[in-house]
Wavefront OBJ file of the C-alpha trace (Angstrom):
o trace
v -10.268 1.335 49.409
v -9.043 4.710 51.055
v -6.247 6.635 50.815
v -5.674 8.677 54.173
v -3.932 12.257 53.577
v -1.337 12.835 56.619
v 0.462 16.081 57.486
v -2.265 17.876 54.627
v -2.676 21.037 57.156
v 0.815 21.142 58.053
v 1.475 21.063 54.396
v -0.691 23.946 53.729
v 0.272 25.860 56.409
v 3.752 25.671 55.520
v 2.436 26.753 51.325
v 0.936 29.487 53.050
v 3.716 30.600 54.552
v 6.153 30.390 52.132
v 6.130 34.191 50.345
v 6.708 35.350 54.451
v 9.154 33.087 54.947
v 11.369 33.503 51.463
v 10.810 37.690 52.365
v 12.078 36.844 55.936
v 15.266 34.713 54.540
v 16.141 36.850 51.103
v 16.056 40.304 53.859
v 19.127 38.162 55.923
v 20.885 37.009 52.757
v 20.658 40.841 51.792
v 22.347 41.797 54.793
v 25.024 39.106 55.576
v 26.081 39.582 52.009
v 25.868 43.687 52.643
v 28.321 42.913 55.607
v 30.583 41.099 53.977
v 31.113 43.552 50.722
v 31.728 46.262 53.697
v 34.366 44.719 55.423
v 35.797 43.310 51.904
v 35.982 47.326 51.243
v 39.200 47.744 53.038
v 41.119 45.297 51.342
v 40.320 46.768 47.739
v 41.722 49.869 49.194
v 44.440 48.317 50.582
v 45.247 46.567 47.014
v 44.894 50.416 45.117
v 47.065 52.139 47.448
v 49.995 52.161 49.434
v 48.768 53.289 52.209
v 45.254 54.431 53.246
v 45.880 57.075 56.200
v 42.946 57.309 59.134
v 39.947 55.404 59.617
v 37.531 57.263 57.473
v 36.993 53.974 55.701
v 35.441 52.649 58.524
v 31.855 51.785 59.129
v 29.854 54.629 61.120
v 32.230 57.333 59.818
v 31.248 60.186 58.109
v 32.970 58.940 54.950
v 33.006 55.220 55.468
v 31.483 52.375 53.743
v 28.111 52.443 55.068
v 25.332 50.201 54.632
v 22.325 52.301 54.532
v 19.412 51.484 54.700
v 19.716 47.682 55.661
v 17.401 45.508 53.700
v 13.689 44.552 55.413
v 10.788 41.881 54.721
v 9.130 44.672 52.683
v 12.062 46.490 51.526
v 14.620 43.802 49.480
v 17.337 46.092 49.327
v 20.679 47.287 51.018
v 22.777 49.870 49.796
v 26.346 49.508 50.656
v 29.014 52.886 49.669
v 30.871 55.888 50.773
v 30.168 59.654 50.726
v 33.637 60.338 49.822
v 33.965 62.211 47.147
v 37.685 60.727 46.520
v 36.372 57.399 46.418
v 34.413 57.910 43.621
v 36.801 59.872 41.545
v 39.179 57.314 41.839
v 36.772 54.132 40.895
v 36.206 56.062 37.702
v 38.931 58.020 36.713
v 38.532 62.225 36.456
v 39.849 65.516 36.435
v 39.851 66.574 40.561
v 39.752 70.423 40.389
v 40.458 72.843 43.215
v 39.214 76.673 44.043
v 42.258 77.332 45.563
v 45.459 74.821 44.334
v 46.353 71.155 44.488
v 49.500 70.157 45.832
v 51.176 67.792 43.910
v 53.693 65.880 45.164
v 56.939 65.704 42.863
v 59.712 62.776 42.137
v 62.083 64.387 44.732
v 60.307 63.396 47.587
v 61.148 60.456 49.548
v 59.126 57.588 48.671
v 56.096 57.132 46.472
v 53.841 60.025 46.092
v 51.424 57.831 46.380
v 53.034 57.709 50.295
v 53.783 61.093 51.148
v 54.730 60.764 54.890
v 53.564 63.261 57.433
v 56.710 65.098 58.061
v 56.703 66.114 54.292
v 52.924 67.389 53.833
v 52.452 71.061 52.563
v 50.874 71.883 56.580
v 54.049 70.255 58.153
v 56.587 71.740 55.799
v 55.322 75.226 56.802
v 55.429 74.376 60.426
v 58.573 73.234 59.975
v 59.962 76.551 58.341
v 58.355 78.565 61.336
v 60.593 76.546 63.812
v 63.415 76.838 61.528
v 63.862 73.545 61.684
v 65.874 71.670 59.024
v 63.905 69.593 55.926
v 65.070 65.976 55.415
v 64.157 65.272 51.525
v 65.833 63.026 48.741
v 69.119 64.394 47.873
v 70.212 65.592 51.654
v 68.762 68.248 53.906
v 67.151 71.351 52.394
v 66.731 75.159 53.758
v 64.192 77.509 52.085
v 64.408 79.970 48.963
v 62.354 82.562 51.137
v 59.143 82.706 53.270
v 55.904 83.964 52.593
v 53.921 84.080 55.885
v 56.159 81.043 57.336
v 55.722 78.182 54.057
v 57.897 77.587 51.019
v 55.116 78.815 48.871
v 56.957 80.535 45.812
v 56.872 81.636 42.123
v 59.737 80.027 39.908
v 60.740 82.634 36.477
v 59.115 80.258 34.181
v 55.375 80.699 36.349
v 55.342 77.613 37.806
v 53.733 78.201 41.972
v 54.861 75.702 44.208
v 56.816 74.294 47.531
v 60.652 74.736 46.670
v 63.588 74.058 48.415
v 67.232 74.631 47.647
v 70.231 71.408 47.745
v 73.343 72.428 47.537
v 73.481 74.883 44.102
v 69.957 73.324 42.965
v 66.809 74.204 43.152
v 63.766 71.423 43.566
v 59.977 71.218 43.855
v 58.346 69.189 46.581
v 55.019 69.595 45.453
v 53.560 71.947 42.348
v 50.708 73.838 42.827
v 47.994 73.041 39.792
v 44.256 74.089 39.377
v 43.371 70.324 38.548
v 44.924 67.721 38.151
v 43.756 63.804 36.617
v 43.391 60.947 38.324
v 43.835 57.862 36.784
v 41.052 55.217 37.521
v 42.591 52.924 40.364
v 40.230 51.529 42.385
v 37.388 48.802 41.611
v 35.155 48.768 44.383
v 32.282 48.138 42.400
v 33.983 45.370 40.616
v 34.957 43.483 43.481
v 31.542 43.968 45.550
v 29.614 42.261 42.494
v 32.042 39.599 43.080
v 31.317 39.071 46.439
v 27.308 39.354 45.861
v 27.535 37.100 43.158
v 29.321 34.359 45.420
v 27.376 34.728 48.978
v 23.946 36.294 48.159
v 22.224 32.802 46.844
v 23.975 30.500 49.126
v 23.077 32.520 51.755
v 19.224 32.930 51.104
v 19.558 29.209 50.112
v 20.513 28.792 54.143
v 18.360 31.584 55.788
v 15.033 29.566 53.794
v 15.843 26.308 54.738
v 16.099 26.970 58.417
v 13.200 30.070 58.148
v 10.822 26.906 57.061
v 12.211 24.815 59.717
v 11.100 27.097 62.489
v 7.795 28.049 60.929
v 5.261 28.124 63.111
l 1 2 3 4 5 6 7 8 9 10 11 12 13 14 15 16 17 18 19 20 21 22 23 24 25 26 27 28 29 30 31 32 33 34 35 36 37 38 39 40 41 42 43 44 45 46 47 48 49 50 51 52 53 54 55 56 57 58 59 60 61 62 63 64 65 66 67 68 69 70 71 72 73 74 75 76 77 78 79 80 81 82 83 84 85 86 87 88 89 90 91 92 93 94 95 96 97 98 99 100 101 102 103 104 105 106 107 108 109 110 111 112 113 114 115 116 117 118 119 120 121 122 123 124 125 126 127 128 129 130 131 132 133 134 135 136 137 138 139 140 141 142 143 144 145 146 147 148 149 150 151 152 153 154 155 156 157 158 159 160 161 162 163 164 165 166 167 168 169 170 171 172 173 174 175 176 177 178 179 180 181 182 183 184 185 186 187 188 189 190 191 192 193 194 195 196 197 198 199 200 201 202 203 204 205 206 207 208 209 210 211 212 213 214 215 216 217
């Protein structure tokens, strides 16, 4: 009686190869799952703010979610962020402090502060004053208290620096001018990306081994 062993140096081939292969797949679930927290990166922006001007948040951008480096057979790793300073200030919460001033917008503006639009920035106000053009803002159009050097930059009696205008018989602030100001924590990047890890990164290695074994050679 004899028992006849088929498929034994396939078999061992294949145990041989397994810590290559499971390397090779885990460095492709890395990634794919590395991809997808990038691109999920503009949609928790989208869900903090109103509106996220540009495309900093973009991938290849100075300040965009980059992945960097990208994980390798002998480096299991990707790092996925952004150099932006605001984008970390904002995932945790702070004090944001200035050399020079922060503008801060103020209820009178039209819209959220959160959405200041471009006509009502500090730069454009002050172009605006140079052309003498007129200032839409909540409450009707405005004209300046007086020019410094072509802006609305101006010192109230009680101290208070900041980008006035005048309605009618009142006086109101577009923005305030403040050494620092705190931002509340709104963002949660991290949060979110650990979700997204924690749902793709086993399925996908569970994939990228299966058919890694299957092509073998």
């Amino acid at each position: 009686m004899s028992v006849q062993m088929i498929g034994m140096d396939r078999a061992l081939k294949a145990v041989r190869n397994v810590d290559k292969q499971a390397r090779f797949a885990m460095s492709r679930a890395i990634n794919t799952t590395a991809l997808a927290v990038q691109r999920n990166s503009k949609d928790v922006l989208d869900d903090a703010f109103d509106h996220v001007r540009g495309r900093w948040w973009k991938p290849k951008q100075r300040y965009g979610f980059n992945i960097r480096p990208f994980a390798r057979k002998d480096r299991l790793y990707a790092v996925v962020g952004s150099a932006a300073p605001w984008v970390a200030l904002h995932e945790r919460g702070g004090i944001k402090r200035a050399s020079g001033a922060l503008a801060i917008p103020q209820k009178d503006l039209k819209g959220k502060p959160e959405k200041v639009r471009r006509v009502i920035r500090p730069q454009r106000i002050a172009q605006k004053l140079r052309n003498q053009k007129r200032l839409k803002v909540k409450g009707g159009s405005a004209r300046p208290l007086k020019k410094r050097d072509g802006s609305l930059i101006t010192k109230m009696p009680s101290g208070q620096r900041g980008l006035f205008v005048r309605i009618g018989d009142r006086v109101r602030a577009l923005y305030l001018f403040e050494r620092e100001a705190r931002i509340r924590k709104r963002l949660n990047w991290v949060r979110d990306s650990r979700r997204v890890v924690d749902r793709m990164l086993d399925r996908e290695f569970s994939k990228e081994f299966k058919r890694a074994m299957a092509t073998a050679r």
